[in-house]
C-alpha positions in Angstrom: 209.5 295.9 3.0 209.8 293.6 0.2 211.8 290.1 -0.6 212.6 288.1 -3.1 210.9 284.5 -3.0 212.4 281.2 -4.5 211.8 282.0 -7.8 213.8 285.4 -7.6 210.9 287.3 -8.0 210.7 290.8 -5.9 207.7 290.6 -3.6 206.4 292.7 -1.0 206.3 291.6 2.5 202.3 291.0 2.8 202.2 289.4 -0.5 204.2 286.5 0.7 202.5 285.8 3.9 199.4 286.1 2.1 195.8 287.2 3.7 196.2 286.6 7.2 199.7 288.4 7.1 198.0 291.6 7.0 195.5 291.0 9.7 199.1 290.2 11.7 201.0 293.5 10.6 197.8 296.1 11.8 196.6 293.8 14.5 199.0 291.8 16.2 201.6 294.2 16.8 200.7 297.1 19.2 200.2 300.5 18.4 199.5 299.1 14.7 196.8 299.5 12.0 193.3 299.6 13.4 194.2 301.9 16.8 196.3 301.5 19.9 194.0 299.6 21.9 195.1 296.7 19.6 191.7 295.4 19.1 191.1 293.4 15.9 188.2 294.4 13.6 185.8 290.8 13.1 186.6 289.3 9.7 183.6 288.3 7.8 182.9 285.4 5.5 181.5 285.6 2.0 178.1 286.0 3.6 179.0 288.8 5.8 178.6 287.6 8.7 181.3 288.2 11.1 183.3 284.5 12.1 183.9 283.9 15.4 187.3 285.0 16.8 189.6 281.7 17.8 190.2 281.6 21.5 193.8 282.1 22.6 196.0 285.1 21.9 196.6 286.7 18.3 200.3 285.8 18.4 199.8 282.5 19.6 196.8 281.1 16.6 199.2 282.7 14.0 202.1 280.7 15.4 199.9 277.3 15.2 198.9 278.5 11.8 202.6 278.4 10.3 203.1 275.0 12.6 200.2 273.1 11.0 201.6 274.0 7.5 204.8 272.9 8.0 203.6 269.8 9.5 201.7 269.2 6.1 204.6 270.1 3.9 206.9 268.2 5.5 204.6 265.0 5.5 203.7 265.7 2.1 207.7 265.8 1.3 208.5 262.8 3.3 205.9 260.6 2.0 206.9 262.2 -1.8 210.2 261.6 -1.3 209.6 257.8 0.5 207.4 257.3 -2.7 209.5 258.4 -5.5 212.7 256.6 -3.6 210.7 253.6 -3.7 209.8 253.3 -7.4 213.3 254.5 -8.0 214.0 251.5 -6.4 211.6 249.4 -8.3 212.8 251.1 -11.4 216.5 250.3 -11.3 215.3 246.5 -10.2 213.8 246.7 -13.6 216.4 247.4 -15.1 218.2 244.5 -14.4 218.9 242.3 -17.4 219.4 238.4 -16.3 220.3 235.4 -18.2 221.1 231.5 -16.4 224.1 230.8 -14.7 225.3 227.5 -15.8 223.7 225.9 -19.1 225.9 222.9 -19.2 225.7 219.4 -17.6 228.3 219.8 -14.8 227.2 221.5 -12.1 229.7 222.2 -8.7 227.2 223.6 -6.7 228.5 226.7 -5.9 231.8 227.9 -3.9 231.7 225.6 -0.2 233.2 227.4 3.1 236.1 226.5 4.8 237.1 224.8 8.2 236.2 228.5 9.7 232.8 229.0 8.1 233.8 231.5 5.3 233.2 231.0 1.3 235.1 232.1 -1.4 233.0 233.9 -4.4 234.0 233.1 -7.9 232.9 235.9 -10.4 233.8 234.9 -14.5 233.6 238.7 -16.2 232.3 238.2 -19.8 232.9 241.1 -22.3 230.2 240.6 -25.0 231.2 242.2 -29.0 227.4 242.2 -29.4 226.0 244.4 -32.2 222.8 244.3 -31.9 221.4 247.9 -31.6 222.4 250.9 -33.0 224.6 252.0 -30.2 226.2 248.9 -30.3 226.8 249.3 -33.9 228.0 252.9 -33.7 230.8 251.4 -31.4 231.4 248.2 -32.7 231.9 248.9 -36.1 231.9 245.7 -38.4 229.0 246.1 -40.6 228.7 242.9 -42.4 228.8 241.4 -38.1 225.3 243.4 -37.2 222.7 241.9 -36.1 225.2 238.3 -35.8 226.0 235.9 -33.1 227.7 237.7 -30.2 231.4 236.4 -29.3 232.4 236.6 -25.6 236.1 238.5 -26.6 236.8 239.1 -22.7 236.8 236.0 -20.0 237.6 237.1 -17.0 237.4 234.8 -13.6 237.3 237.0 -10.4 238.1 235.0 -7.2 237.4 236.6 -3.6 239.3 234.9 -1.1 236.9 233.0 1.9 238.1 235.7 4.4 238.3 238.4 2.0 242.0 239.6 2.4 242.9 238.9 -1.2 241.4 238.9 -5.2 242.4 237.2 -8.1 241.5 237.3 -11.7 242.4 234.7 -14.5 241.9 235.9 -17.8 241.6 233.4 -20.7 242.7 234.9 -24.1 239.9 235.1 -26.9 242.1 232.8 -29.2 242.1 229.8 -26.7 240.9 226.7 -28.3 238.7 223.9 -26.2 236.1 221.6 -26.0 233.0 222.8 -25.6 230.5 221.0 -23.1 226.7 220.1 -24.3 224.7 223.6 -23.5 220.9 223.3 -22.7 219.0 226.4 -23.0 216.0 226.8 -20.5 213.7 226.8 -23.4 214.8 223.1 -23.8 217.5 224.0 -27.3 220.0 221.5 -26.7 224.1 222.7 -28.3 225.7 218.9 -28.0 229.1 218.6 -27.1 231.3 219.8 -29.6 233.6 216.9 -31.1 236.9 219.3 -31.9 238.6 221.8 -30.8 235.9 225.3 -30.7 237.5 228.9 -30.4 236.1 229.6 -26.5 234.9 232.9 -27.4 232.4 231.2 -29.1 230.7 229.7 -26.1 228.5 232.5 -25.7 226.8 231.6 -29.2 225.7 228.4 -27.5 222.7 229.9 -25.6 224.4 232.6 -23.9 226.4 233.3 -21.1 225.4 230.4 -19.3 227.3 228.0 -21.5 230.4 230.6 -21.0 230.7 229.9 -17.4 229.8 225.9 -18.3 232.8 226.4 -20.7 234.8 227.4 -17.8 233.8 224.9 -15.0 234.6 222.3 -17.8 238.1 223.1 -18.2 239.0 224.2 -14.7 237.0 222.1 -12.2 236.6 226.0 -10.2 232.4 226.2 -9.3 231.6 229.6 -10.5 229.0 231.5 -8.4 228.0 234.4 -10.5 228.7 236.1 -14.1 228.5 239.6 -15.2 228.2 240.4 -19.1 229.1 243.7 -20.6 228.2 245.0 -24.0 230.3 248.1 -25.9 227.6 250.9 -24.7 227.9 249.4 -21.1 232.5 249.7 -21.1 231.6 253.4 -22.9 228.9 254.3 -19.7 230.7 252.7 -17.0 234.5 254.9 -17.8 232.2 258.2 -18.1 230.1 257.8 -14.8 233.7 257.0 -13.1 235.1 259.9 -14.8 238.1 258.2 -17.1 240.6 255.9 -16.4 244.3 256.6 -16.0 246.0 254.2 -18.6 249.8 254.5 -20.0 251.6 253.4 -23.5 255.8 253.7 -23.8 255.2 255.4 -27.0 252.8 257.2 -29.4 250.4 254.6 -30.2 247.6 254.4 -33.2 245.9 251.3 -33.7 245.5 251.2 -37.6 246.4 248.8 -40.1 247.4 249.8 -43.6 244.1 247.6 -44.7 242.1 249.4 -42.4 242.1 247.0 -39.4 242.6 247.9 -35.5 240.8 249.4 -32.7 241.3 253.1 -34.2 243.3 254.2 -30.7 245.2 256.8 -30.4 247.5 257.8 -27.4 250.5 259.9 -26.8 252.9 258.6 -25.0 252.9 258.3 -21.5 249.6 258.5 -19.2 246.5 259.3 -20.1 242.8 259.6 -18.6 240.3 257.7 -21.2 237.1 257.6 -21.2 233.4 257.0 -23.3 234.6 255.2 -26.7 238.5 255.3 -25.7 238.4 253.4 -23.0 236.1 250.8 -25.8 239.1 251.1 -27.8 241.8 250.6 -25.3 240.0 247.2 -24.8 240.0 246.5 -27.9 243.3 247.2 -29.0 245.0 244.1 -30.4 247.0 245.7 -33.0 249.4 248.1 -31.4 250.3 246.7 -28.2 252.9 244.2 -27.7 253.5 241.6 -30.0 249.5 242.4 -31.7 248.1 239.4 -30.4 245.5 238.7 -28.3 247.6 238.1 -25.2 249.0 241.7 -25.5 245.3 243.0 -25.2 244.8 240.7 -22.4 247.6 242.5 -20.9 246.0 246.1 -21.7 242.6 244.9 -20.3 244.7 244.0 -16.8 245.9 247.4 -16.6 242.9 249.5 -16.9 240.6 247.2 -14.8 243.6 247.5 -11.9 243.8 251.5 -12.7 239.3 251.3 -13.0 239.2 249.1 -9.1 241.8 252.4 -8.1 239.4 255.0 -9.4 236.2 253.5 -8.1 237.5 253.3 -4.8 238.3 257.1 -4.7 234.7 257.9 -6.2 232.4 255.4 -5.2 231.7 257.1 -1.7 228.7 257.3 0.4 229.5 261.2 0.7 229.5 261.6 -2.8 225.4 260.5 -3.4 225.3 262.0 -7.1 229.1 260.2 -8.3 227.8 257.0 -6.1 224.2 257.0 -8.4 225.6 257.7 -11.6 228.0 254.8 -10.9 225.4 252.5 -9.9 223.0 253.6 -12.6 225.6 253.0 -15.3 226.5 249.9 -13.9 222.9 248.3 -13.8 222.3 249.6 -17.6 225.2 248.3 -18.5 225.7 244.5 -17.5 223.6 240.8 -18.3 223.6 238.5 -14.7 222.9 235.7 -12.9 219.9 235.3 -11.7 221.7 235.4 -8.0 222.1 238.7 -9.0 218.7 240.1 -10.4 217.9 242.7 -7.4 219.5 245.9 -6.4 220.3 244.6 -2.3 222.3 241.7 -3.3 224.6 243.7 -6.3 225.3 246.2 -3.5 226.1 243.6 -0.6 228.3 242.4 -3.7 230.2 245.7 -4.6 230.7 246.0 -0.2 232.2 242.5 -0.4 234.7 243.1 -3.4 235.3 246.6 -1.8 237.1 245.0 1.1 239.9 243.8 -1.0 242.8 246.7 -1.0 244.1 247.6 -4.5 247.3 246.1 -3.1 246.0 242.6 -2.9 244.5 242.4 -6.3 246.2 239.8 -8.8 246.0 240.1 -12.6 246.9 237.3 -14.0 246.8 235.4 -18.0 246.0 231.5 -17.9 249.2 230.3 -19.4 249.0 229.4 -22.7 251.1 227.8 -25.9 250.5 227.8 -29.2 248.5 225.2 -30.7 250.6 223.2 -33.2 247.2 221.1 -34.4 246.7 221.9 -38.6 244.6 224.8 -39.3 244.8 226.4 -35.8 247.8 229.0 -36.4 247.9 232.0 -34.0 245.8 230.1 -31.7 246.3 229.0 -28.2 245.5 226.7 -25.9 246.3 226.0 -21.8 249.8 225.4 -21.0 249.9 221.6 -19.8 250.9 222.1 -15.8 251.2 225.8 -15.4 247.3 226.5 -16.3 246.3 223.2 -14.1 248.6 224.8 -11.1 246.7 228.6 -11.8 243.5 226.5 -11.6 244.0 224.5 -8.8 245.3 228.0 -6.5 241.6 229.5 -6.7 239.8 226.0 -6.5 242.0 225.7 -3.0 241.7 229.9 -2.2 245.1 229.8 -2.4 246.2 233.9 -3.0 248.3 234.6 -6.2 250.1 237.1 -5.0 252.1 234.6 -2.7 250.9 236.7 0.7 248.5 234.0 1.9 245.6 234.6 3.4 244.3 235.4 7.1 242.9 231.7 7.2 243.4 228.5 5.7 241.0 226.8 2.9 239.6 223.4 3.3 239.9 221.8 -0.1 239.0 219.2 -1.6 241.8 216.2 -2.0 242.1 212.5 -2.6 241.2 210.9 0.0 238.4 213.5 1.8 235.1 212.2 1.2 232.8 212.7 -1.6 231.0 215.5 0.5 229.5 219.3 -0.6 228.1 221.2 2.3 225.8 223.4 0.0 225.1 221.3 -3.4 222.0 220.4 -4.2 220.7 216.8 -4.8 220.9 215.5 -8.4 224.4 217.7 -8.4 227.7 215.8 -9.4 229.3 216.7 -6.4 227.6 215.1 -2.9 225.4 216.4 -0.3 225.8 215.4 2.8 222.6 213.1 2.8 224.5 211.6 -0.4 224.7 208.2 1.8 221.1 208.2 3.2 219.8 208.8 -0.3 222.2 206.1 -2.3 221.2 202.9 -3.1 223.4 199.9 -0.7 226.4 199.7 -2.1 225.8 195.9 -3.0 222.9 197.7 -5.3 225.2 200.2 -7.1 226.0 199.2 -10.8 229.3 200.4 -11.6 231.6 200.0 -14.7 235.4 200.5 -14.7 237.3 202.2 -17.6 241.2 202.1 -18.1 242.3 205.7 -19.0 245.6 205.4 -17.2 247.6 206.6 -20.5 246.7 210.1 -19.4 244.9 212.6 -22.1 248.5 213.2 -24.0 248.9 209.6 -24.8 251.9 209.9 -23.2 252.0 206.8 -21.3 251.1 203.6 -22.3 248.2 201.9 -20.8 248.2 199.6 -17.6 247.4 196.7 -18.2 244.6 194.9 -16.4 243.9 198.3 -14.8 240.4 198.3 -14.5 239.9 194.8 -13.1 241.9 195.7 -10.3 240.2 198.6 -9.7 236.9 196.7 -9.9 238.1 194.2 -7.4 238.7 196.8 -5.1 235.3 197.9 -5.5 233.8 194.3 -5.0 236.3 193.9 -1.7 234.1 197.1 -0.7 230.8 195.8 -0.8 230.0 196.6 -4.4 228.2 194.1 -6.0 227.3 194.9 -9.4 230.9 196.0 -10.9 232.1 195.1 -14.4 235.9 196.2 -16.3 234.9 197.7 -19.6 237.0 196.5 -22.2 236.7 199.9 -23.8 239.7 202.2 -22.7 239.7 206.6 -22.2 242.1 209.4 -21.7 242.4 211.0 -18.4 245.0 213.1 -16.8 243.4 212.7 -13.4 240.5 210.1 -12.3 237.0 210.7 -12.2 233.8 209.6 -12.0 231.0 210.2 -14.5 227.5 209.2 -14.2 224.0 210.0 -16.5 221.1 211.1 -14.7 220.4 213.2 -11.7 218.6 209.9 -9.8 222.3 208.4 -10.2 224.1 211.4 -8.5 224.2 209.9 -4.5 225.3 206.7 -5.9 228.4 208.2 -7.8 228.8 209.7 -4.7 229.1 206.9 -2.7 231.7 205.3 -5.6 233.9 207.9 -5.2 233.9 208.1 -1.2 234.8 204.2 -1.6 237.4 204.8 -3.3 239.0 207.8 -1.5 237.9 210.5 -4.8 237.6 214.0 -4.1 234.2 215.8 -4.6 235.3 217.7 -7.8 236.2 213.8 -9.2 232.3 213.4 -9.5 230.3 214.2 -13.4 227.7 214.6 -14.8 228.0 213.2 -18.4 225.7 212.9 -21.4 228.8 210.8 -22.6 228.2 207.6 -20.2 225.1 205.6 -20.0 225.5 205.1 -15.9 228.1 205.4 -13.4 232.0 204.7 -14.7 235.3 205.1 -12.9 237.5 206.0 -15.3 240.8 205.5 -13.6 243.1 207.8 -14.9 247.2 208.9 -15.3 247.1 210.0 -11.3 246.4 206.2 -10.3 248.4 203.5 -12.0 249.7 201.5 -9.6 247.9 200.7 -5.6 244.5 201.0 -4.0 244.3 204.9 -3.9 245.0 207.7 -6.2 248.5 209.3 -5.8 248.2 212.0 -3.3 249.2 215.4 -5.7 251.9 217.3 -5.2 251.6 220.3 -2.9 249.9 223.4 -4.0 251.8 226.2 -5.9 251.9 228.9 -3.0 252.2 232.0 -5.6 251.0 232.4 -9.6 254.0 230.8 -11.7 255.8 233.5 -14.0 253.5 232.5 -17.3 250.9 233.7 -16.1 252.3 237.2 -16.2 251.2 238.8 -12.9 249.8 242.5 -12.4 249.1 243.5 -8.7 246.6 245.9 -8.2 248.7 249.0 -6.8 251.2 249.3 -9.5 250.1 252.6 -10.8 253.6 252.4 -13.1 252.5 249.8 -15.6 252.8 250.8 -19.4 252.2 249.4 -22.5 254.5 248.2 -24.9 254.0 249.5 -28.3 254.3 246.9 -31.1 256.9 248.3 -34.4 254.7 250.3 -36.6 252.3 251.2 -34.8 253.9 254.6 -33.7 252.7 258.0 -34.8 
């Protein structure tokens, strides 16, 4: 009789069980081979000499035979496969690029849990136009930009509600202007505080990502836990391990200037599944879509990432190992983090997290923006006074964007709660708990007083005598060593900034005094000590003015996707049809 074995080769019967199969087809099976009696002629060794027969029936060695092997193989699998799943392991924690968090001076502390014990995360996405190897170049096109200073052309904050019911994302358009913090790099490089107005995709090319997230805390106060960077190859990996990305344009689209300029996309109307460099050039596609400005590919970016969160969650399945690997493989190759980040465990506990969220409560939103009238900044943008503040202040308080709620309330932060942060560090602006035990007496704290009660506009005049009132209060308190500056500032809202991390639990202490929320407290490189700089919020009596309530959904500016609306299409901007 003959079989084929594994590797399809046509083999006879005895060949496969090899030496001692033979003794087992004439000996072991009456009436067989050497004679009916069933007796078993000795087998010799190389000398000769005949080996001693095992004890035990025939039928019963050979079955103990095949049993020991196994045993081996299998060991010899499991331990292989143990072995090579371990260093796979190892391997894809090696592949984990990492970069710091937060390079700039002000520091939250991280995301603190509510009244029931949960945390929000806050995630800022940071699309990198990096080209600085030759797949990069191949994508990114540009010639006379190889090689350059990287621009962060995608900002993208991800918020995870405290009890995970709900997501929101900001985005903040490429073309906003700001201020740009001081950025220290861990190799000491200090970028000072920029003294205009800086195009924020800049930030990145002030040591790195780390100073894109400081840009963000600056402006909106929100502590960001974690940051993920993307280059070109990593978008171009990422849409072919999920298998392409359903996205839709109104009409024939090519994005091509007459001089040559655009993203090269081309799309026939309707839906379409993109993937590799497509889906690059869908994110890239400024001129084409909407009015070809940067906020129409802000737009574009909402609707793939909504249609991307759709896709993963039909592939990314434990009982699809080989989509779930390729996914996770692409992934790892393809993005910069935090150090919070840097091992395998703690991206998938991540991924579980976000995965809780249905597509259905996922917001997409733009920080609302106007055009900048200041000379020389046409075309550019910058936050909408209110509107952006009110977008802002819903993820610092977890309050959803999609107007649902969420399945528990947030404990924020508001005038008149004490200076306290459950999780920050000491020498962080805002205060640890031991903030009192560590602080000098109040009677010890030196503390100077700054009118800035015209708000940052100018829009109001001054109050006059401001800042000795507000120092009086301070001496009424126990504080000994207060002086009014004569000097005056610009702030919308009060705070308190102080110089060094050995003056952090005294700051803290100020702002408890005088009834300051946590997020009030600074870090400067602007301020020799501690200063209260009374501000627009607090013109008149002892305490701030309590704000107004909370916005309860995302105002209409900020021009809101949610996550299930599979219908959304693109408008196509005149002249850009095919």
């Amino acid at each position: 009789m003959t079989k084929k074995d594994p590797r399809g080769i046509r083999v006879t019967h005895s060949s496969v069980r090899g030496e001692g199969a033979t003794a087992q087809a004439d000996g072991d099976i009456p009436g067989g081979g050497a004679g009916a009696s069933g007796t078993v002629p000795p087998q010799r060794d190389g000398s000769g000499r005949a080996r001693k027969a095992a004890a035990g029936p025939p039928g019963r060695r050979g079955r103990r035979r095949v049993l020991r092997w196994m045993s081996a193989v299998l060991s010899l699998l499991i331990l292989g496969t143990a072995a090579a799943g371990y260093l796979y392991y190892r391997h894809l924690n090696g592949s984990i690029q990492t970069d710091a968090l937060n390079l700039g001076d002000n520091k939250l502390g991280g995301s603190k849990p509510n009244a029931f014990g949960q945390t929000p995360l806050n995630i800022l996405l940071i699309g990198s136009d990096a080209r600085d190897d030759a797949e990069n170049q191949a994508l990114g096109g540009a010639t006379d930009t190889f090689d350059g200073p990287p621009l962060a052309d995608v900002q993208m904050l991800l918020h995870l509600s405290a009890d995970r019911s709900n997501m929101s994302v900001v985005s903040m358009p490429r073309d906003t202007m700001l201020m740009m913090p001081k950025c220290t790099e861990p190799g000491g490089k200090v970028h000072p505080a920029s003294k205009g107005l800086v195009q924020t995709n800049e930030s990145i090319q002030r040591g790195g990502p780390g100073c894109t997230v400081a840009a963000w805390t600056e402006l909106t106060k929100i502590p960001i836990d974690h940051f993920m960077m993307i280059d070109f190859k990593g978008v171009v990996k990422m849409a072919d391990a999920i298998g392409g990305v359903p996205v839709c344009v109104e009409q024939n689209v090519h994005s091509r200037t007459r001089d040559g300029k655009g993203s090269g996309l081309k799309l026939p109307k309707g839906t379409s599944v993109i993937q590799g460099e497509t889906a690059l050039q869908w994110l890239r596609t400024r001129y084409g879509f909407e009015d070809g400005t940067d906020i129409g590919r802000t737009h574009a970016q909402h609707q793939y990432m909504n249609s991307m969160a759709r896709e993963f969650r039909k592939n990314a399945k434990l009982s699809n190992p080989v989509k779930l690997n390729s996914l996770a493989q692409a992934a790892i190759e393809a993005m910069v983090v935090d150090t919070g980040l840097n091992k395998i465990d703690k991206l998938f506990d991540l991924s579980m997290e976000l995965k809780k969220v249905p597509p259905g409560r996922i917001t997409m939103t733009t920080m609302p923006w106007i055009y900048s009238t200041k000379p020389g900044l046409d075309g550019r943008v910058e936050p909408k006074p209110g509107e952006a503040e009110d977008l802002f202040r819903m993820v610092r308080e977890d309050i959803a964007l999609d107007g649902q709620g969420s399945g528990t309330p947030a404990a924020s932060a508001t005038p008149g709660t004490p200076a306290a942060s459950p999780s920050a560090p000491a020498g962080q602006p805002s205060a640890a708990p031991t903030a009192a035990a560590t602080a000098a007496p109040p009677s010890r704290i030196a503390v100077t007083v700054r009118n800035s009660t015209g708000g940052k506009d100018g829009s109001e005049a001054l109050v006059k005598g401001r800042a000795s009132e507000v120092a009086a209060l301070l001496g009424g308190k126990g504080f000994g060593k207060v002086v009014a500056d004569t000097r005056t500032g610009a702030e919308d809202t009060s705070v308190i900034r102080f110089a060094t991390d050995a003056q952090a639990a005294d700051a803290a202490v100020v702002a408890t005094a005088l009834g300051l929320p946590a997020t009030s407290v600074q870090k400067s490189d602007q301020v020799a000590g501690i200063v209260v700089f009374v501000g627009k919020d607090w013109r008149t009596g002892g305490s701030p003015a309590a704000p107004p309530p909370a916005p309860t959904k995302a105002p209409d500016s900020a021009h809101a996707l949610n996550g299930d609306n599979d219908q959304a299409c693109m408008a196509i901007q005149p002249g850009f049809t095919w």
